[in-house]
ZAMARGU-4260 file (C-alpha; in steps of 0.2 Angstrom, whole numbers, plus 5000, padded with zeros to 4 digits):
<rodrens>
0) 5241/4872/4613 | 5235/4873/4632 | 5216/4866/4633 | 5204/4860/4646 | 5194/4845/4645
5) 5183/4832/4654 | 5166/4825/4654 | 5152/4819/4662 | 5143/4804/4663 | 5126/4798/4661
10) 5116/4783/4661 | 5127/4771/4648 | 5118/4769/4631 | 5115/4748/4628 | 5133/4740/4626
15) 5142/4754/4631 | 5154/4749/4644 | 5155/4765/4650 | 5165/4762/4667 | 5177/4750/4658
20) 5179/4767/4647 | 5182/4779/4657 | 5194/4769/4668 | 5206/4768/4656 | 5204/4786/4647
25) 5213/4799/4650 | 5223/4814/4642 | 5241/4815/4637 | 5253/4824/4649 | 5235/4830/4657
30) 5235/4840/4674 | 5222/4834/4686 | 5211/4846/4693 | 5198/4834/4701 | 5193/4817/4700
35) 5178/4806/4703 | 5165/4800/4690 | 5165/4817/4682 | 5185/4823/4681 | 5192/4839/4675
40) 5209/4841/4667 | 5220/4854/4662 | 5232/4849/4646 | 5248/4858/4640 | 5259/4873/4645
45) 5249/4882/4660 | 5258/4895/4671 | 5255/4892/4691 | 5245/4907/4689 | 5234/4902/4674
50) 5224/4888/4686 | 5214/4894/4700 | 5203/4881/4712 | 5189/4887/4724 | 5184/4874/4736
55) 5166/4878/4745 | 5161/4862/4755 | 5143/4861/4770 | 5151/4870/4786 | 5169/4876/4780
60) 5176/4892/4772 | 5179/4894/4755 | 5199/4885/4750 | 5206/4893/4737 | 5223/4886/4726
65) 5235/4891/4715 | 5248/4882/4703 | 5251/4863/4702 | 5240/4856/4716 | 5237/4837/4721
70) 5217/4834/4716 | 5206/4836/4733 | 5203/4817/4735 | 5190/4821/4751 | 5174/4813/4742
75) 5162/4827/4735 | 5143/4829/4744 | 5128/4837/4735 | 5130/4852/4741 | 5149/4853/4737
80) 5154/4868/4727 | 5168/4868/4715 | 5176/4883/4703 | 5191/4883/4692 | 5196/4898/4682
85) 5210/4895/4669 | 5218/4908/4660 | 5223/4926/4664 | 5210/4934/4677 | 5212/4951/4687
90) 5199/4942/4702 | 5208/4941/4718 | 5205/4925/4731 | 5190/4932/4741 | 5181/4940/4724
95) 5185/4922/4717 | 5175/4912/4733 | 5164/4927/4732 | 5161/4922/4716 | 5159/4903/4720
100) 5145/4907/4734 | 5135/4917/4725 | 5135/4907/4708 | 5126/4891/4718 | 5110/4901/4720
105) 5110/4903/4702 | 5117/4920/4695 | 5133/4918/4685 | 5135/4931/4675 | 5147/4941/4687
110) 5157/4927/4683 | 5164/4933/4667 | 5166/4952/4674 | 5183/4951/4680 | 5197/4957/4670
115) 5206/4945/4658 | 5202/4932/4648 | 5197/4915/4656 | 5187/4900/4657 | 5174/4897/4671
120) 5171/4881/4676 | 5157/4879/4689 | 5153/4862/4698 | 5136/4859/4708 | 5136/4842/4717
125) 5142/4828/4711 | 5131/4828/4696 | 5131/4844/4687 | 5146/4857/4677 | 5144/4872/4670
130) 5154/4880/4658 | 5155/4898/4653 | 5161/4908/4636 | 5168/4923/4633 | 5158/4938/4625
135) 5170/4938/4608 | 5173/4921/4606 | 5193/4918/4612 | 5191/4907/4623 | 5177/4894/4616
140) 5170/4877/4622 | 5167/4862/4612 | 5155/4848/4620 | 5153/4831/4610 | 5143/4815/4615
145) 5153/4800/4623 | 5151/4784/4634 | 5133/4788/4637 | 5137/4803/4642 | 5145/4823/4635
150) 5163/4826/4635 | 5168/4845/4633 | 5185/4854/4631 | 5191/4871/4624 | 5198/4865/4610
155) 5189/4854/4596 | 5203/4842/4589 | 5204/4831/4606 | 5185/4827/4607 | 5188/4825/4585
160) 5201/4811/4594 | 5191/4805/4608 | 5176/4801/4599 | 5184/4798/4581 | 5175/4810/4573
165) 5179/4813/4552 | 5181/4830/4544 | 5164/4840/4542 | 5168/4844/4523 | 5149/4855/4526
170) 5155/4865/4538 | 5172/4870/4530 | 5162/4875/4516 | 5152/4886/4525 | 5169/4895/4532
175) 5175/4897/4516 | 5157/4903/4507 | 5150/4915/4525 | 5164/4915/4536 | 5156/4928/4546
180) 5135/4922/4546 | 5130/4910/4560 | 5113/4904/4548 | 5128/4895/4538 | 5140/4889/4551
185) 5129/4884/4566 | 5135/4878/4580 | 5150/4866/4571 | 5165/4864/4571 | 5177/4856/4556
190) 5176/4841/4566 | 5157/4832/4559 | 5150/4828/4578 | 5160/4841/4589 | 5150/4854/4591
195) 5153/4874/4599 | 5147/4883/4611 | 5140/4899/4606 | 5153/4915/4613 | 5139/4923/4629
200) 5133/4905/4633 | 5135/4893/4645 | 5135/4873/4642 | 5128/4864/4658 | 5128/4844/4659
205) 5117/4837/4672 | 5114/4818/4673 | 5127/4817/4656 | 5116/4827/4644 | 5122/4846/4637
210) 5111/4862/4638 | 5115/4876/4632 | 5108/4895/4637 | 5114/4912/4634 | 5118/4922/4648
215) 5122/4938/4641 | 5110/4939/4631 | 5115/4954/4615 | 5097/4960/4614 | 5092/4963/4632
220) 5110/4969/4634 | 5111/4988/4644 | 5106/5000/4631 | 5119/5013/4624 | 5124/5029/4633
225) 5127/5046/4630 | 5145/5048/4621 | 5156/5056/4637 | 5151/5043/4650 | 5151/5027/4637
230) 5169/5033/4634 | 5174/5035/4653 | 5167/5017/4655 | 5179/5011/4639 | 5192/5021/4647
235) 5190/5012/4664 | 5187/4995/4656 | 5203/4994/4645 | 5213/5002/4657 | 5211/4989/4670
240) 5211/4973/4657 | 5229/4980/4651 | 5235/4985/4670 | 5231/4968/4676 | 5242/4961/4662
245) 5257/4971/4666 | 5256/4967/4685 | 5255/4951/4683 | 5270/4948/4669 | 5281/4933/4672
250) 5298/4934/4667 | 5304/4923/4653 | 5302/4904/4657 | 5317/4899/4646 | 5336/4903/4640
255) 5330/4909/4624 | 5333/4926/4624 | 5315/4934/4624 | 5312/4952/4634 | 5300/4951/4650
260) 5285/4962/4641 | 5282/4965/4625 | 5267/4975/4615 | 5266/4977/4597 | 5268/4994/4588
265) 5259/4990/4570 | 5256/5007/4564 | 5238/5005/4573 | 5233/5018/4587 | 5226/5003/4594
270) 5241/4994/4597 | 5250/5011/4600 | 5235/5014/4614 | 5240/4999/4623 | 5256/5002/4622
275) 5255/5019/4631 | 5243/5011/4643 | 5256/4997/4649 | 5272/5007/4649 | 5262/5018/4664
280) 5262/5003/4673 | 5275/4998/4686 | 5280/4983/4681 | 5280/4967/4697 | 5300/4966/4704
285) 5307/4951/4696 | 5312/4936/4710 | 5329/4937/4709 | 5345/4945/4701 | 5347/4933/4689
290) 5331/4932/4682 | 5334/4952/4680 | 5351/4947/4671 | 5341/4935/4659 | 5331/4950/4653
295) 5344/4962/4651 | 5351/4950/4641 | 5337/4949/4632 | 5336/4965/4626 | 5352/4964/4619
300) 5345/4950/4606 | 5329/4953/4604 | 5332/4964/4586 | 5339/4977/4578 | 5333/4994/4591
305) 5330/5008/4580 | 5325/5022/4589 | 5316/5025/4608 | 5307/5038/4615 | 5318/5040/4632
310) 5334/5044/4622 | 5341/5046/4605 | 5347/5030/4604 | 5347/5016/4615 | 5368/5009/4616
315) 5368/4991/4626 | 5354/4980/4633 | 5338/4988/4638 | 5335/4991/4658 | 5322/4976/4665
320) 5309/4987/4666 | 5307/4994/4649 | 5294/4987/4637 | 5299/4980/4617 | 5286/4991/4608
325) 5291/4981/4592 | 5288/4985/4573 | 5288/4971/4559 | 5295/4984/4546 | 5312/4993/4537
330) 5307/5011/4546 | 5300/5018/4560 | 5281/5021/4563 | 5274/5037/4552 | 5276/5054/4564
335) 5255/5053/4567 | 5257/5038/4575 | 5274/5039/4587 | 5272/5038/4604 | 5275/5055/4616
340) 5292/5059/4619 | 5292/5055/4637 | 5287/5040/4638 | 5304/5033/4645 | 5300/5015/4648
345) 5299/5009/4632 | 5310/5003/4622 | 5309/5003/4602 | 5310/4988/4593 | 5308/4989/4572
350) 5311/4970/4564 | 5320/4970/4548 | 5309/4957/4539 | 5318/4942/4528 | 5311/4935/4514
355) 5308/4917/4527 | 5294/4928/4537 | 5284/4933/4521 | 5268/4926/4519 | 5265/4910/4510
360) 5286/4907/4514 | 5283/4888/4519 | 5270/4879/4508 | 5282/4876/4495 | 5294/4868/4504
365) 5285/4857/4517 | 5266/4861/4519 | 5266/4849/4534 | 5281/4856/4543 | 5270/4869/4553
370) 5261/4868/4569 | 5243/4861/4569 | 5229/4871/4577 | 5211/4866/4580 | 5203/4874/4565
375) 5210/4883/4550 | 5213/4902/4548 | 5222/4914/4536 | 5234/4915/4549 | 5243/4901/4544
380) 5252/4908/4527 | 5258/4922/4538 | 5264/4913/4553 | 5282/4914/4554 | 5279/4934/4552
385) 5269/4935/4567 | 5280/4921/4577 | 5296/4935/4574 | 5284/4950/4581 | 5279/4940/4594
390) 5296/4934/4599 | 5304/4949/4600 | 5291/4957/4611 | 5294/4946/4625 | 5287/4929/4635
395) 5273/4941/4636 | 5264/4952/4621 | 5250/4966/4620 | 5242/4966/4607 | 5229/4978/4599
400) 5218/4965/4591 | 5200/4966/4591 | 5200/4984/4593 | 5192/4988/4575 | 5177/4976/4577
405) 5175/4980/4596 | 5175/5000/4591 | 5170/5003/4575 | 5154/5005/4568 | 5149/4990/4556
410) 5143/4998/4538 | 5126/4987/4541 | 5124/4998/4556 | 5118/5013/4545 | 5099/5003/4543
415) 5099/5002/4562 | 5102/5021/4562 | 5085/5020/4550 | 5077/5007/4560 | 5080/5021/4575
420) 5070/5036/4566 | 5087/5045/4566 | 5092/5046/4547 | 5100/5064/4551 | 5115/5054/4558
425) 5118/5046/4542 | 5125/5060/4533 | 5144/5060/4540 | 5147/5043/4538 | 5140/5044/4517
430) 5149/5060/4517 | 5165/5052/4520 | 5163/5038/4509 | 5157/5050/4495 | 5173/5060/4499
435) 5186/5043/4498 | 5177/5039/4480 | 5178/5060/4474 | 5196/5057/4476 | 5198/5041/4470
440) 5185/5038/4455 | 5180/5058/4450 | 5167/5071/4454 | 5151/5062/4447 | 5154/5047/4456
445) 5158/5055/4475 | 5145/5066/4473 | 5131/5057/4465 | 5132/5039/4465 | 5140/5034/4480
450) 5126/5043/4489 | 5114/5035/4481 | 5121/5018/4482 | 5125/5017/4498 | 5107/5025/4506
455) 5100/5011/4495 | 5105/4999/4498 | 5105/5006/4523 | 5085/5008/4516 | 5084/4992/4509
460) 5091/4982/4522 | 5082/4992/4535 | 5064/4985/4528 | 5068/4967/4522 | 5063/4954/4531
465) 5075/4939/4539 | 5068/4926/4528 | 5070/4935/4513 | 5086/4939/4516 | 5093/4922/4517
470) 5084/4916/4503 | 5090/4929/4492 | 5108/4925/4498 | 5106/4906/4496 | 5100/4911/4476
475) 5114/4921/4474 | 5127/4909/4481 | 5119/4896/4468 | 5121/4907/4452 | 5140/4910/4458
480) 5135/4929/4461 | 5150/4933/4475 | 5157/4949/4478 | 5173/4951/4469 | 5180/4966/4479
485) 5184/4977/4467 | 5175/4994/4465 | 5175/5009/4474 | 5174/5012/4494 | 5153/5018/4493
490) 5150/5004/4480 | 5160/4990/4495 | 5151/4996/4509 | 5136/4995/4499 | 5139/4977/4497
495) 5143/4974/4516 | 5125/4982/4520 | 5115/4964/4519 | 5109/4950/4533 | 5122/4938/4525
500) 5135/4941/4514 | 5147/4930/4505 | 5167/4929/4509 | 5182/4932/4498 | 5185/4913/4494
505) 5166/4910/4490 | 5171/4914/4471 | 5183/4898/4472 | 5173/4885/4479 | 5164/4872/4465
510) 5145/4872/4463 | 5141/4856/4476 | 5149/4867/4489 | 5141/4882/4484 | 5123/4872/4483
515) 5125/4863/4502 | 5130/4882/4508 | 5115/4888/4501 | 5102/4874/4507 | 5110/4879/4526
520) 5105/4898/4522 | 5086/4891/4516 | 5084/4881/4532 | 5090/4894/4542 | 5076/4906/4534
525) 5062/4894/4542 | 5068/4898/4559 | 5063/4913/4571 | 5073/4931/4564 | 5086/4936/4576
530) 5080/4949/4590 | 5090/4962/4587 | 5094/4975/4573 | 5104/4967/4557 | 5120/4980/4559
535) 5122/4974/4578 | 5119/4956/4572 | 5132/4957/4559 | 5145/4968/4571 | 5143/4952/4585
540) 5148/4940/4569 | 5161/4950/4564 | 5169/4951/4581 | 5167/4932/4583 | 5177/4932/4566
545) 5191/4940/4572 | 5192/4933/4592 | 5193/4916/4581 | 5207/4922/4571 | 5215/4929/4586
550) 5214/4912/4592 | 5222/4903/4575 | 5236/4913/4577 | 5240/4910/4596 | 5239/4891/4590
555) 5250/4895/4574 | 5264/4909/4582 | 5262/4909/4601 | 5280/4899/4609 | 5281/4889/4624
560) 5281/4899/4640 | 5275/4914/4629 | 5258/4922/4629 | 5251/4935/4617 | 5236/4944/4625
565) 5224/4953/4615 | 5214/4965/4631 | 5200/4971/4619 | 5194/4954/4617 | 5190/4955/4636
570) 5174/4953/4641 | 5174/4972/4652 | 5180/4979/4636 | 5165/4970/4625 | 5152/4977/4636
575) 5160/4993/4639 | 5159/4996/4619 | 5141/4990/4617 | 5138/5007/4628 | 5145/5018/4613
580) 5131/5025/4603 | 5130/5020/4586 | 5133/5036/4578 | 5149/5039/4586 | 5154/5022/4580
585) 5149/5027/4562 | 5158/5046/4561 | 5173/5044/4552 | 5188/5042/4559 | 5179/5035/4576
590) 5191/5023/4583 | 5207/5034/4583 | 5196/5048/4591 | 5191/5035/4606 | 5205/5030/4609
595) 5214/5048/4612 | 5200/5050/4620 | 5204/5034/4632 | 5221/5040/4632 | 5218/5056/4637
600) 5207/5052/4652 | 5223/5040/4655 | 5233/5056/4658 | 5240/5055/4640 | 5236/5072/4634
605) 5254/5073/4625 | 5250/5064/4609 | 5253/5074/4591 | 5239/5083/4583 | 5239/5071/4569
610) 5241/5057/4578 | 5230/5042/4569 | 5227/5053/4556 | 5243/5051/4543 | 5241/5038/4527
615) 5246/5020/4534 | 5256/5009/4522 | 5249/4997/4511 | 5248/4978/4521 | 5245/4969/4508
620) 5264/4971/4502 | 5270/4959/4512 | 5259/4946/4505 | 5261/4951/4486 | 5279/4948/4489
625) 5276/4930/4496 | 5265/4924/4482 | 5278/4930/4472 | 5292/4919/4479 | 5280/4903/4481
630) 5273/4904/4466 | 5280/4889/4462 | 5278/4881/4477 | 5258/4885/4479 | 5256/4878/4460
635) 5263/4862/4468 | 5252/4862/4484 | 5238/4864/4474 | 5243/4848/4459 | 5232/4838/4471
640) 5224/4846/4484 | 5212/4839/4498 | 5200/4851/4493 | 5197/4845/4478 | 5198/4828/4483
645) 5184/4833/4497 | 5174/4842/4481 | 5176/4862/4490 | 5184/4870/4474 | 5182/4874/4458
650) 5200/4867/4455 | 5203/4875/4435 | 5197/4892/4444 | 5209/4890/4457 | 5221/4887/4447
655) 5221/4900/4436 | 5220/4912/4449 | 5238/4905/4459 | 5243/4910/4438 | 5239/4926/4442
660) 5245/4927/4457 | 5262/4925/4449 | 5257/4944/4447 | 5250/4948/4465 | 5246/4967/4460
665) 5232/4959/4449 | 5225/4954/4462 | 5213/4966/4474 | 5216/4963/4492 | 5199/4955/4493
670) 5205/4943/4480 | 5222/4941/4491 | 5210/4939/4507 | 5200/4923/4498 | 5217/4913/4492
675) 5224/4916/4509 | 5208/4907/4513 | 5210/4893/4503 | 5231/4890/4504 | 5228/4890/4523
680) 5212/4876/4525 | 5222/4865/4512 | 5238/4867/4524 | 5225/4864/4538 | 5220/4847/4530
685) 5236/4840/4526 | 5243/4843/4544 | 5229/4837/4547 | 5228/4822/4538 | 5248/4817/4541
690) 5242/4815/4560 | 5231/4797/4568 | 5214/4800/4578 | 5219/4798/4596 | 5236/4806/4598
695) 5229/4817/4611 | 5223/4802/4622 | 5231/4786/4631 | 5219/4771/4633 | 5210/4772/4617
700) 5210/4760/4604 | 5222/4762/4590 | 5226/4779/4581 | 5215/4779/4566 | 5217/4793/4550
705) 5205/4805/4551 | 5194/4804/4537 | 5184/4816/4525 | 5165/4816/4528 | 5155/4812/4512
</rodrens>
């Protein structure tokens, strides 16, 4: 795990010896940025061109470093300006003390319009740091009183070890219960005390105490545009977050066999998108011959190579500068979704999974044996799946994650569309629906019902009010009336068309957790109603959702020396989809048709008619066929779970349905979705549980076990 952290200080609260403290404190195996009263650290495996220092002091030009530095130990003045960015960022040096120079009169918003995905951190003085987030969420910050002062980080467990903090029992509830509504999670964390920055706001600590203000503010963003030049700006956004990826690729760090650049083919268009877009990238020249030899080499073990689309078949090690497209499958991609014939420089990967990379594969035989990340995600059951993807793509893997909540058009977004005076536009969307459930549950039911239940329920949601809302989702919460997922598609999307709406474990969790879940909704229906329209506020949480998943599974799969990338997680590519009008988000079908629309204003024009458009296989085999090898091993993970012993779940319920996942296809994939939920935060609390408060830290008291909260 790679985090940043540091703190500042402020007047020491009575009996705090606060300069004794912070003497003596400092991370493990931590990288020095700066020094003085307030320090900044850098902790775990960063790349030379993952840290980037501007310097702006009275009377002098703007310094700006790369790579392992010694700290500046010149003493800092009032008016001394500092900036790190950490991370991958497109900026070159003079936009970076550009950047710097016009962020001390106040503006920083143009600091998170560069490419990539970074951290911005922004020193005034000698007594004030500001922090910046990313628009989805990826790359958070965590801030958490200490010494009299606030430390912050971009990773909650060290400030859980700095300060001691227990486990927030309330807030894993609210993950499990409304995984995706802020009114239930807040601002926490699973660490009771450590507390998140929201994604598009800025912490700033002056004098020791925290602030927080947005500064991309969701409801006074730049209102949609017409459909062609929305999609140009996509076009140019994504290209450019993808090209400065490819140009900046390192070659692999270690002996271990891994290709230079890697992008996942998972039978998305997403994914098959970026991968067009990088393989028209010329990749960097590698520094020396044998580096060049390494990656050949690598190709050669990377997996079993299938097919390409330079040649029939590829015979030997792949050329340096090919790209793995790679598959997590027995076949090739369906014909819809293979990439032009002419696209020589990638090289076609497809991974023959074994029964070790299902989901689910380890909890029976050591739940503690796997990595710990900061918080807990679905990610965990199926990590040694993506941990093969990934390793096969290279040090350095695209990914197409994000794409769906970033593009398409949420279900709740059909009451904006009502809110809007434009009711017209809601015919294709219910058309479709009413088309899926003609086919799937009869004539009477696509034609009449579906209809009617889903323009219901867009109308309802349209008029009712915030409070009322909540209130009704806290009462239903409380008589244990949760979705259970089965049902047709209009009778689903009818469900999904509320303010807040209850997750796939929320059926699982007992009474007292249910109850505490619902009392946050109720307060939270006493506060002011959210400024914008409920489909865009539920969209935003969605996409949170995912850039927090997307960061699990970085924790969980990613290697050392390796990166994954996600490039529609960047901010550029964030705003550039907020420019899409909603009913092009909500026709059906949208997101394959933007991106062959961003493909071809990429000069892809090549790409096969049905391209996005054929039936993609079922993904929720691979998980039926881990439950069914770890039945056994899941029946003993849950004899004496910390959940129970925290009070979360209604153990008998849970119980019986591990039974009947001894069956997976019993279950429907929203019931699959909720026990993922629940295997993974148990997995989550023994790892973490078998650690001691502290282990990220030297000169603190002894290591302690962290403990429930009550």
């Amino acid at each position: 795990m790679r985090w940043l952290t540091g703190w500042c200080t402020g007047a020491p609260s009575a009996g705090t010896p606060a300069h004794e403290v912070l003497g003596t404190v400092t991370p493990i195996a931590a990288r020095p940025l700066w020094t003085g009263p307030d320090p900044l650290w850098a902790v775990g495996d960063w790349r030379p061109g993952e840290i980037r220092l501007v310097t702006l002091r009275p009377g002098a030009a703007a310094v700006v470093s790369t790579g392992p530095t010694t700290p500046d130990q010149a003493e800092d003045t009032p008016a001394t300006s500092r900036l790190a960015v950490l991370g991958h960022c497109g900026a070159t040096d003079a936009e970076l003390a550009a950047g710097l120079a016009a962020a001390r009169g106040g503006a920083v918003r143009h600091l998170t319009a560069w490419p990539g995905s970074y951290t911005v951190v922004l020193r005034s003085g000698t007594r004030s740091t500001l922090l910046l987030t990313d628009l989805a969420g990826a790359r958070p910050v965590f801030h958490t009183p200490w010494a009299g002062g606030t430390a912050y980080a971009t990773a909650a467990l060290p400030l859980a070890d700095l300060v001691g903090a227990p486990l927030d029992t309330g807030h894993l509830a609210a993950r499990l219960a409304c995984p995706e509504s802020p009114e239930a999670l807040g601002t926490g964390t699973p660490y009771l005390g450590v507390q998140q920055v929201p994604p598009g706001h800025l912490l700033a600590v002056r004098g020791g105490r925290p602030y927080l203000s947005g500064y991309d503010d969701p409801a006074g963003a730049e209102q949609p545009r017409d459909e062609a030049p929305a999609v140009r700006e996509l076009t140019r956004a994504l290209l450019e977050s993808v090209r400065s990826r490819v140009r900046t690729t390192a070659p692999p760090l270690d002996a271990a066999g891994r290709a230079r650049l890697g992008v996942d083919l998972s039978y998305g268009t997403a994914s098959a998108t970026v991968a067009l877009l990088a393989a028209a990238v010329p990749l960097p020249p590698l520094p020396s011959a044998t580096a060049a030899a390494r990656v050949a080499t690598a190709g050669a073990r990377s997996g079993a190579v299938k097919g390409s689309w330079a040649r029939a078949a590829v015979q030997g090690p792949a050329a340096p500068e090919q790209l793995a497209a790679v598959t997590l499958g027995e076949t090739d991609p369906p014909a819809g979704l293979a990439l032009a014939p002419d696209t020589p420089r990638l090289r076609h990967t497809v991974l023959d999974p074994g029964p070790d990379t299902l989901p689910y594969a380890g909890p029976g035989a050591d739940p503690q044996a796997g990595r710990l990340t900061d918080e807990p995600g679905p990610e965990l059951v199926a990590a040694a799946r993506a941990e093969a993807r990934f390793d096969a793509g290279g040090t350095d893997h695209l990914t197409g994650y994000g794409a769906r909540q970033v593009l398409d058009g949420h279900p709740a977004r059909l009451a904006d569309l009502i809110r809007a005076g434009r009711t017209r536009e809601l015919l294709p969307p219910v058309a479709a629906l009413a088309g899926a459930d003609r086919a799937a549950a009869g004539v009477l039911t696509g034609a009449l019902r579906t209809p009617l239940t889903v323009l219901r329920a867009a109308h309802r949601l349209s008029r009712v009010r915030y409070a009322e809302a909540l209130d009704e989702a806290a009462a239903k919460l409380t008589a244990r009336h949760v979705p259970d997922g089965v049902g047709t598609a209009g009778a689903r999307s009818a469900a999904d068309l509320a303010w807040c709406v209850p997750g796939p474990a929320a059926r699982w969790l007992s009474d007292e957790a249910l109850s505490a879940v619902a009392l946050r909704l109720r307060l939270a229906a006493r506060k002011p109603a959210p400024e914008e329209h409920p489909g865009a506020h539920r969209a935003r949480h969605a996409l949170y959702r995912q850039a927090r998943s997307f960061r699990t599974l970085v924790h969980a799969a990613e290697q050392p020396g390796q990166r994954l990338h996600a490039p529609f997680l960047d901010n550029q590519v964030v705003r550039a989809a907020r420019l899409l009008p909603d009913d092009v988000r909500l026709q059906p079908g949208a997101r394959h048709a933007l991106l062959r629309a961003v493909l071809t204003g990429a000069s892809r024009t090549d790409l096969p008619s049905d391209w996005g458009r054929t039936p993609r296989p079922d993904r929720t085999t691979p998980a039926r066929a881990g439950l069914r090898l770890a039945a056994d091993g899941l029946a003993e993970l849950f004899d004496a779970p910390l959940l129970a012993e925290a009070g979360l779940i209604d153990l008998t319920a849970v119980r019986a349905g591990l039974a009947r996942s001894a069956d997976p296809s019993a279950l429907s994939p929203f019931a699959l979705a909720g026990l993922a939920d629940l295997v993974a935060t148990e997995l989550w609390l023994r790892r973490v549980r078998a650690r001691r408060h502290g282990a990220c830290w030297t000169g603190l008291p002894g290591p302690r076990q962290p403990a429930l909260s009550p």
